[in-house]
C-alpha positions as CSV (number, residue, x, y, z in Angstrom):
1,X,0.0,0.0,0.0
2,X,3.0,2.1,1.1
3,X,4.3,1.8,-2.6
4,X,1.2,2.0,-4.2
5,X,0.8,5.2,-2.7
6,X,4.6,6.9,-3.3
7,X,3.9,5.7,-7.1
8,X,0.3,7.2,-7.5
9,X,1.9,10.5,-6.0
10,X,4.9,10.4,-8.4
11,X,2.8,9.7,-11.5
12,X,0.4,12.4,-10.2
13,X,3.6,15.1,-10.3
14,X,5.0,13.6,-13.3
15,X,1.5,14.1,-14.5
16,X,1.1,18.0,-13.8
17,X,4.6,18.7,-15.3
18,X,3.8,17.3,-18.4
19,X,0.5,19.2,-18.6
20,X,2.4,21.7,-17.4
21,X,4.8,21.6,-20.4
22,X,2.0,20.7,-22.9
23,X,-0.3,23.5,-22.6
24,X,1.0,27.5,-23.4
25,X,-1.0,30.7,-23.4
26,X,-1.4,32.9,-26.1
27,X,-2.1,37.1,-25.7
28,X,-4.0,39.3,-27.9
29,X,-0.8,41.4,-28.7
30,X,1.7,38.3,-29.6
31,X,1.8,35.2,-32.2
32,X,3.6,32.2,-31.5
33,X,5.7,29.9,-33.5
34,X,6.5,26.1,-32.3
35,X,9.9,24.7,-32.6
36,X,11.1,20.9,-32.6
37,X,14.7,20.8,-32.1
38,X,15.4,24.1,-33.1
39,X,13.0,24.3,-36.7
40,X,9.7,25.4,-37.1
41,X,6.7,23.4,-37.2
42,X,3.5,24.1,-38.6
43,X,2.1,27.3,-38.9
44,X,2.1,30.7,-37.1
45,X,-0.5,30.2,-34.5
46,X,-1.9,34.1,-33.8
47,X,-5.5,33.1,-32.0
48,X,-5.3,34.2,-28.1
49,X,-6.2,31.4,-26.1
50,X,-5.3,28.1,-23.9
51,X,-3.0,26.1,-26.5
52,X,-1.3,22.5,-26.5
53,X,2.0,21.3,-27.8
54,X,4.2,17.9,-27.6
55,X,6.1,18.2,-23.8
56,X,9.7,18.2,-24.1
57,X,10.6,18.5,-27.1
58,X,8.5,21.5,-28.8
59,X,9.3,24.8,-27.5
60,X,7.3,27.9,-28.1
61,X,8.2,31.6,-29.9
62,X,6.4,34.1,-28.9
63,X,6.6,37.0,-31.6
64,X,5.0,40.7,-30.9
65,X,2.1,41.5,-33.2
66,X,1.7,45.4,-32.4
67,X,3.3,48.0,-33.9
68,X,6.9,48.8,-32.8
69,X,9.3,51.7,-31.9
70,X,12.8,52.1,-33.9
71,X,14.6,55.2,-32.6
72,X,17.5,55.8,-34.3
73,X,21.0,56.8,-32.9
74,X,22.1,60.5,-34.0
75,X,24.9,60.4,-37.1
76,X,26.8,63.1,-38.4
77,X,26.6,63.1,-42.8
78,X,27.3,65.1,-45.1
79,X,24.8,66.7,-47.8
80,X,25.3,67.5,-51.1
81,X,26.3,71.2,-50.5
82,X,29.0,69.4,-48.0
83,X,27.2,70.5,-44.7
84,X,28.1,68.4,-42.5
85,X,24.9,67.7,-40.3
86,X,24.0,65.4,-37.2
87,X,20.2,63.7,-38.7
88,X,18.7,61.8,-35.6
89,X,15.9,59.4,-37.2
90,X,12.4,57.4,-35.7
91,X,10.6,55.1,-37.0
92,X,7.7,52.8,-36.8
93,X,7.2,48.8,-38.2
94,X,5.7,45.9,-37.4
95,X,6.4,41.9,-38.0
96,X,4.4,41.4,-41.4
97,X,6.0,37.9,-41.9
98,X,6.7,36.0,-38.7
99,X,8.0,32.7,-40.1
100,X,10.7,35.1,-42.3
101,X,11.1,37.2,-39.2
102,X,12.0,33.9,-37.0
103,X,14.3,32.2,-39.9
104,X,16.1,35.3,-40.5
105,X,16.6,37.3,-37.3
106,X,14.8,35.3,-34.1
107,X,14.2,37.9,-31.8
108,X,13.8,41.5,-31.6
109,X,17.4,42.7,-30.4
110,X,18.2,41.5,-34.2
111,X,15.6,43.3,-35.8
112,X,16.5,46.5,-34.4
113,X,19.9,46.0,-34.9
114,X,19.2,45.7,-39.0
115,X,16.7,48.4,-38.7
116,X,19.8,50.9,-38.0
117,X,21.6,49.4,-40.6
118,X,19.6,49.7,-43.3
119,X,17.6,52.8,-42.4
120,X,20.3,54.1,-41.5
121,X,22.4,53.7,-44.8
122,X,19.6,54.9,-46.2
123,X,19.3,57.9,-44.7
124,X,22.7,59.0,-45.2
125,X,22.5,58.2,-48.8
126,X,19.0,60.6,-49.1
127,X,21.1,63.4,-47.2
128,X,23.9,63.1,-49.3
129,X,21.8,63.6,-52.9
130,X,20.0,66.3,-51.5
131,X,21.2,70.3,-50.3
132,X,20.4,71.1,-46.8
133,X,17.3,73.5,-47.8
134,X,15.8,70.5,-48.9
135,X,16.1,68.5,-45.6
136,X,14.6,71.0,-43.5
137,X,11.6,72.8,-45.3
138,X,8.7,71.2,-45.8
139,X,6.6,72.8,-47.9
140,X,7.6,74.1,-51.5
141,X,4.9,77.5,-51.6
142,X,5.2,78.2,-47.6
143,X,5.1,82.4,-47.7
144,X,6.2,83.9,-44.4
145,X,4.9,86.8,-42.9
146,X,7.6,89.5,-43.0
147,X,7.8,92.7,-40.6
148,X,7.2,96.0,-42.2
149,X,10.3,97.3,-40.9
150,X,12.4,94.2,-42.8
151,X,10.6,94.2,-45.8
152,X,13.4,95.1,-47.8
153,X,16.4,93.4,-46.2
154,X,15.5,90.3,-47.7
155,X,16.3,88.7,-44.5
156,X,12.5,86.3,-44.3
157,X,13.2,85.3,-48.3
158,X,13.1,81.4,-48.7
159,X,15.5,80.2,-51.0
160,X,13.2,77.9,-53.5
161,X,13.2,73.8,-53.5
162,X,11.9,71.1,-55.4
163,X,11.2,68.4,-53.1
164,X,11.2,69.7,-49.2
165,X,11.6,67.5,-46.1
166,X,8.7,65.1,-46.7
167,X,9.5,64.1,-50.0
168,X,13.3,63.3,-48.7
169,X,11.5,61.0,-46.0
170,X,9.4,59.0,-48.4
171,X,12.6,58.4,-50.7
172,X,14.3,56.7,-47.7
173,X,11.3,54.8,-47.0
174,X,10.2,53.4,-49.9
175,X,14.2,52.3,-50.0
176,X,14.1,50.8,-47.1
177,X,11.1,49.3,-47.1
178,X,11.9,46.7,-49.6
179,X,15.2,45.4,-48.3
180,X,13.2,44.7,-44.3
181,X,10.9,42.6,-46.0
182,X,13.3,40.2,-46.6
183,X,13.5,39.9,-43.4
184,X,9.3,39.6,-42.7
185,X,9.0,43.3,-41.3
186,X,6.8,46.1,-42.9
187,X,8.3,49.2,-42.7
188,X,5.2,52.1,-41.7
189,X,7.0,55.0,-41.5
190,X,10.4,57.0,-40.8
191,X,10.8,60.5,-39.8
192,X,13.5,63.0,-39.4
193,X,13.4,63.9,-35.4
194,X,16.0,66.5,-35.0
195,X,18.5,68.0,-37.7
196,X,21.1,70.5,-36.5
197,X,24.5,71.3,-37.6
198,X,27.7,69.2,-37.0
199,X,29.5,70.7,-33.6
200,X,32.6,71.3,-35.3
201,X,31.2,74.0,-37.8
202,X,28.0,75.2,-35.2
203,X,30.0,78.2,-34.1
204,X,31.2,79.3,-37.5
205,X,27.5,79.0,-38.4
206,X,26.8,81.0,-35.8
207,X,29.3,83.8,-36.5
208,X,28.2,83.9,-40.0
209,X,24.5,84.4,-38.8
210,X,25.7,87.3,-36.2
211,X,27.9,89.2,-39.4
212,X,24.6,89.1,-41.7
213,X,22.2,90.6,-38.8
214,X,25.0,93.2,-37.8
215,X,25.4,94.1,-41.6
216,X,21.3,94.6,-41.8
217,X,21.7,96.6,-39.0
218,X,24.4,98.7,-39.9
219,X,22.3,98.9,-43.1
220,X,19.2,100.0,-40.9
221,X,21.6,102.5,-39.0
222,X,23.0,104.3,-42.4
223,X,19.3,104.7,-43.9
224,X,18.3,105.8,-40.4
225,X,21.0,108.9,-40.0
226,X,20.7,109.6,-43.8
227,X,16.7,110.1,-43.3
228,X,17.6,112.1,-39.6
229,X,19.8,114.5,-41.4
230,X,17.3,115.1,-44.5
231,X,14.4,115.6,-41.7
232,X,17.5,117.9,-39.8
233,X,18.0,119.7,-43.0
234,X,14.4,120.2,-44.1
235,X,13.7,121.5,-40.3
236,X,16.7,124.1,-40.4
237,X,15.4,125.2,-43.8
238,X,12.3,126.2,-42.8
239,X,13.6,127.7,-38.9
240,X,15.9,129.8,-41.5
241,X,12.7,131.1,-43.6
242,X,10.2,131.5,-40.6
243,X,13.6,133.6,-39.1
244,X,14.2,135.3,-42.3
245,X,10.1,136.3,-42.6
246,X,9.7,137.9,-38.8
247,X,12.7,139.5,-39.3
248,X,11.6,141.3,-42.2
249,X,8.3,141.9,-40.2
250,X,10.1,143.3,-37.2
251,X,12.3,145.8,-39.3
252,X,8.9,146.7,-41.4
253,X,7.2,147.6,-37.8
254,X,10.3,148.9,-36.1
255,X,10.7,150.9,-39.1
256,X,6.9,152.1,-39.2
257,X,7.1,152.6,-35.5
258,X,10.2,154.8,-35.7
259,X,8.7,156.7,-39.0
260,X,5.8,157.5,-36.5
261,X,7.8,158.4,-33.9
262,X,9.6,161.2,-35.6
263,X,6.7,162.5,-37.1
264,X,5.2,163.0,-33.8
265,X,8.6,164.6,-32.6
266,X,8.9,166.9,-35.5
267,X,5.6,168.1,-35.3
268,X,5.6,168.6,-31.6
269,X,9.2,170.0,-32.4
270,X,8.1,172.7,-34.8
271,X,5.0,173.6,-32.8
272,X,6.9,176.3,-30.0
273,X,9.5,177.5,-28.3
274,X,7.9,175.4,-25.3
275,X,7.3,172.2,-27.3
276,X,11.5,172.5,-28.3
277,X,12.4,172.6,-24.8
278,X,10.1,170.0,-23.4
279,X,11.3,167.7,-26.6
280,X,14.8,168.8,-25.7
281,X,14.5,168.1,-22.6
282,X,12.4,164.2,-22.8
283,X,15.7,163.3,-25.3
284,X,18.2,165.0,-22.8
285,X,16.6,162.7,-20.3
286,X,16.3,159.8,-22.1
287,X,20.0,160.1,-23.1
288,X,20.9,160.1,-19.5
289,X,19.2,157.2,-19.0
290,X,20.9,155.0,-21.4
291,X,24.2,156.0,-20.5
292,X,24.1,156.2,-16.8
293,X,23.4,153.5,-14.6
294,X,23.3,152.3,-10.6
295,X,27.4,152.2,-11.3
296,X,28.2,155.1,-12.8
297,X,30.0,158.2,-11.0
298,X,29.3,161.5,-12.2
299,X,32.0,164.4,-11.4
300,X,29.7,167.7,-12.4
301,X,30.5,171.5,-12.1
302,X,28.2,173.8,-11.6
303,X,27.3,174.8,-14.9
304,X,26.9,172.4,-16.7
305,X,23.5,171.5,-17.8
306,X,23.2,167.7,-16.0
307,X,24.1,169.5,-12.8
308,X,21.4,172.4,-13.9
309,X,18.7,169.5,-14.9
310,X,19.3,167.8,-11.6
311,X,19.2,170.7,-9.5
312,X,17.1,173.1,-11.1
313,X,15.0,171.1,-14.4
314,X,13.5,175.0,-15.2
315,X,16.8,176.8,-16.1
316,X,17.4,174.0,-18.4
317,X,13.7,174.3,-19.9
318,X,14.4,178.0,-19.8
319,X,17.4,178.0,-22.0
């Protein structure tokens, strides 16, 4: 009984390891291929479910059915109007043929690893037939806006193209695309991530870019002092005829005003005795007035007329 019982319990666990080994799960998001000693058997089994194989000697390949990531490592290449550039690439594929895909690569380490060699060649080659204009712009027709102030410096113009970014993409897939399905993988799409200039010539780039803005500028600057001294010029023009015209009004009233002024005097003058001294005597003291101010010392003798207007203003009216 002792026996019968160790034996029943020993086939029971040899029983559950090979049911254990016979029966494999399948996901929604993978398809499996069996193997006997290494080859595949059968076909590619892609239904999600509870499956069974031989124990032992059949081992299963699980393969990924969804759609996968390539991201490319960052190269420098050259284009055709030797640039050198640094291109970093993406891309998306999927397994199209699995059985291919098994037979030719086996897992998905390989598959990248030929994904950056051939897109990668390929890429380089696209760069290389193509100018750098034609990398980066996209669309042939694209019109910027432009800022008044820049409208002639020419500084927003876009250089024409014949192709643009996308176009370069599509060459490098549709190259690609036929050499990966040798390999059972269907190539969906690549794309150019980031383009930028090689480290080596960034900074000369750069100083070339600072030496066109500073000429605009300087440009800018010239037109600007050339239009302040025409506006300079215009404004002391017309200060030198507004200047010119009230001083030709002054001297016409001045002179008006002094032709008056005699008149007056000369009538008052030629009027009497009385009217001669009193004018006589208004000039005399406007005459002092001008020439004698809070500084001025006087040394007078007695007879002369200041001293006689100061002391006595009726001898001098007299006389």
């Amino acid at each position: 009984m002792k026996k019968l019982l160790i034996t029943l319990a020993v086939s029971v666990f040899l029983g559950i390891i090979v049911l254990v080994q016979s029966l494999y799960k399948i996901d929604e998001t993978e398809q499996v291929i069996i193997t006997q000693f290494g080859k595949p058997i059968g076909e590619v089994i892609s239904d999600a479910g509870l499956k069974l194989k031989v124990p032992f000697i059949q081992t299963v390949n699980r393969i990924e059915k969804r759609i996968l990531l390539w991201d490319g490592a960052a190269n420098d290449m050259p284009t055709k109007d030797k640039l050198y550039i640094t291109v970093d690439t993406f891309g998306r594929w999927r397994i199209k043929d699995p059985l291919q895909y098994f037979l030719r690569l086996r897992d998905e380490r390989s598959a990248l690893s030929r994904l950056e060699d051939i897109l990668g060649s390929e890429t380089r080659n696209a760069v290389a037939k193509h100018e750098l204009i034609e990398i980066i712009r996209t669309t042939k027709d694209r019109k910027p806006a432009v800022d008044p102030l820049l409208e002639n410096a020419n500084i927003s113009t876009l250089l024409p193209i014949t192709r643009g970014r996308r176009q370069v993409e599509q060459d490098i897939y549709a190259a690609a695309s036929n050499k990966l399905l040798e390999f059972g993988i269907e190539l969906l799409d690549i794309r150019f991530k980031r383009i930028n200039y090689n480290e080596s010539v960034r900074q000369k780039i750069y100083q070339r870019m600072i030496s066109e803005r500073q000429q605009i500028a300087e440009r800018f600057r010239s037109e600007g002092a050339g239009e302040a001294n025409k506006i300079i010029g215009n404004m002391e023009k017309d200060l030198r005829e507004i200047e010119s015209v009230a001083y030709k009004t002054i001297q016409t009233i001045q002179g008006d005003a002094d032709a008056k002024a005699t008149e007056i005097y000369a009538n008052s003058y030629n009027k009497s005795k009385e009217s001669r001294s009193l004018y006589n005597f208004v000039k005399t003291l406007k005459t002092y007035q001008t020439i004698i101010d809070k500084k001025t010392t006087l040394v007078l003798t007695t007879d002369s007329a200041l001293y006689k207007l100061l002391s006595d203003g009726k001898t001098v009216v007299e006389k």
